[in-house]
N, C-alpha and C positions, 0 to 999 in steps of 0.2 A: 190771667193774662198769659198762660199759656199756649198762645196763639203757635200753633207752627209755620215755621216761616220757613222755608226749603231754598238754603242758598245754595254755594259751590258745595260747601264742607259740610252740608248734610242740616238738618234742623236743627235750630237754635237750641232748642234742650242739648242737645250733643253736645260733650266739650268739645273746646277746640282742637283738633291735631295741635301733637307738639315735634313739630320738625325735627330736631334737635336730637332724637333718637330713630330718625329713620335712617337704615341702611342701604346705601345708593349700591347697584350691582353694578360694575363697569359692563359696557357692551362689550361684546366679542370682539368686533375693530381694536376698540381701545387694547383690549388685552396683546393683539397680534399687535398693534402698531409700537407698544409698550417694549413687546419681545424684539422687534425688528431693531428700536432706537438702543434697546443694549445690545442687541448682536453687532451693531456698525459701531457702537463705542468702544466694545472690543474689539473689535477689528482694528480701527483705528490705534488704538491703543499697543496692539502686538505689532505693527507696523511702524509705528514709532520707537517700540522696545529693540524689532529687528534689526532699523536706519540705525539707533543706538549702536547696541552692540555692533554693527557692520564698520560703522566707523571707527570704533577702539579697535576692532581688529586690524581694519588698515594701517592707522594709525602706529598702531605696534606691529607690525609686519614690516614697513615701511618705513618703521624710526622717522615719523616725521619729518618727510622732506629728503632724507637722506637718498644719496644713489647706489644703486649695486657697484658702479664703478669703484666708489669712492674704498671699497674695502679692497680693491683688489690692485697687486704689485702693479709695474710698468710692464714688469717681463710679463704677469697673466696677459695683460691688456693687449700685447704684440700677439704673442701666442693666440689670443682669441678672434686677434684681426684676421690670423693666416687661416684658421681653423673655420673661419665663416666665407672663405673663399668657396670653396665647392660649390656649397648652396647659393651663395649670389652668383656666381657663372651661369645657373640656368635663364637668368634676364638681362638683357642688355641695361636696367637699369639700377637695378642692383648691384651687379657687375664693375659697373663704372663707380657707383659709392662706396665701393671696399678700398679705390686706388687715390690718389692723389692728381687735382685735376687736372684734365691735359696730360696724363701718364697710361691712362686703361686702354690694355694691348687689342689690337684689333680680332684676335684670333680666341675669342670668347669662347667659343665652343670645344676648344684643345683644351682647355683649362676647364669648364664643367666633365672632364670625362678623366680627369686626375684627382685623387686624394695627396691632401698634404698633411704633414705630421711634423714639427717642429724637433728637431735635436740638439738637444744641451741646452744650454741659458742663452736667450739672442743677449747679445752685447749693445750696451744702450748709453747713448750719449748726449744728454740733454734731450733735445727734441728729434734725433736721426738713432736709428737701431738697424743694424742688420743680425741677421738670425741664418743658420744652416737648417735649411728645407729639403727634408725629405719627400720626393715628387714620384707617386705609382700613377705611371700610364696605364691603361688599357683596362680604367674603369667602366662600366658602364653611364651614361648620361641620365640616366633616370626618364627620358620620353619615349625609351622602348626597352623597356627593362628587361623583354625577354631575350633579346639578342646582346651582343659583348659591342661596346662600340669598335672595338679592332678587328679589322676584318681576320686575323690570326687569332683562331678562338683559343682565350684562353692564355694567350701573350699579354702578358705582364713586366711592364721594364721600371724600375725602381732606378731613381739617380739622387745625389744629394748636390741641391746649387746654394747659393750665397742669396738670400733677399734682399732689399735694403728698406726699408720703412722710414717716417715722417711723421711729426704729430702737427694735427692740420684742427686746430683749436682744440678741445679737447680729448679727440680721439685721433688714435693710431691710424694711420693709411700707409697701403702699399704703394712706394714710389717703383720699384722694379723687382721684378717676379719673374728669371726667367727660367722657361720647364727644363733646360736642356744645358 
């Protein structure tokens, strides 16, 4: 009864295949698609390590909320009001945010073509400070930087006036500033 009988898996005499030790070869896809899904879980992964660390840095850079204010005197605070005047005089809006409202002089442009320089400790009382300002005319304005804004080249007048300041919630403003 040897009959041959020729199924899938070859003729009955044949044993059977035993599954169980065949070695499956992955396809080529498989293998790239295999590379791709750890290359983006790394990625992933250094991404998140980055956002990590990014954030302890600010974190501790930043003391948590803290402000650069908060470490610095009354008198830095005045001193740094007078000292960011130049630079706001080049915009009318800026300009007006250095002063006390309803006080920013109309003559803006006198005032971006002067450096100011604070001398001694300004004198501070509660929420009013005036300071002795040292005032150099015959800066340049910075929108034609090759030319001297005085038409006497080279004329420079240094004078020392009285400011008065105001703290207008929590920062310093110039209530009167005058160059002369």
């Amino acid at each position: 009864n040897r009959a041959r009988s020729f199924r899938n898996d070859g003729p009955s005499f044949w044993p059977a295949p035993d599954y169980s030790e065949v070695v499956v070869f992955p396809l080529m896809t498989d293998i790239i698609f295999l590379r791709i899904e750890n290359m983006l879980s790394f990625i992933m992964n250094l991404k998140m390590g980055l956002l990590t660390c990014t954030v302890a840095l600010v974190l501790s850079v930043t003391g948590c909320g803290s402000n650069y204010r908060d470490s610095l005197s009354a008198s830095q605070e005045v001193n740094a009001t007078i000292a960011a005047l130049g630079d706001a005089a080049m915009e009318d809006s800026s300009f007006a945010s250095v002063f006390v409202a309803g006080t920013s002089p109309a003559n803006r442009k006198d005032y971006a073509t002067c450096n100011y320089e604070v001398v001694g400790e300004p004198s501070i009382s509660g929420d009013e400070a005036t300071a002795e300002v040292q005032v150099t005319t015959g800066v340049s304005d910075g929108s034609n930087s090759d030319q001297p804004a005085k038409k006497d080249l080279g004329q420079k007048e240094t004078r020392t006036v009285k400011w008065s300041l105001a703290k207008e919630g929590d920062e310093w403003k110039i209530k009167d500033a005058p160059l002369q």
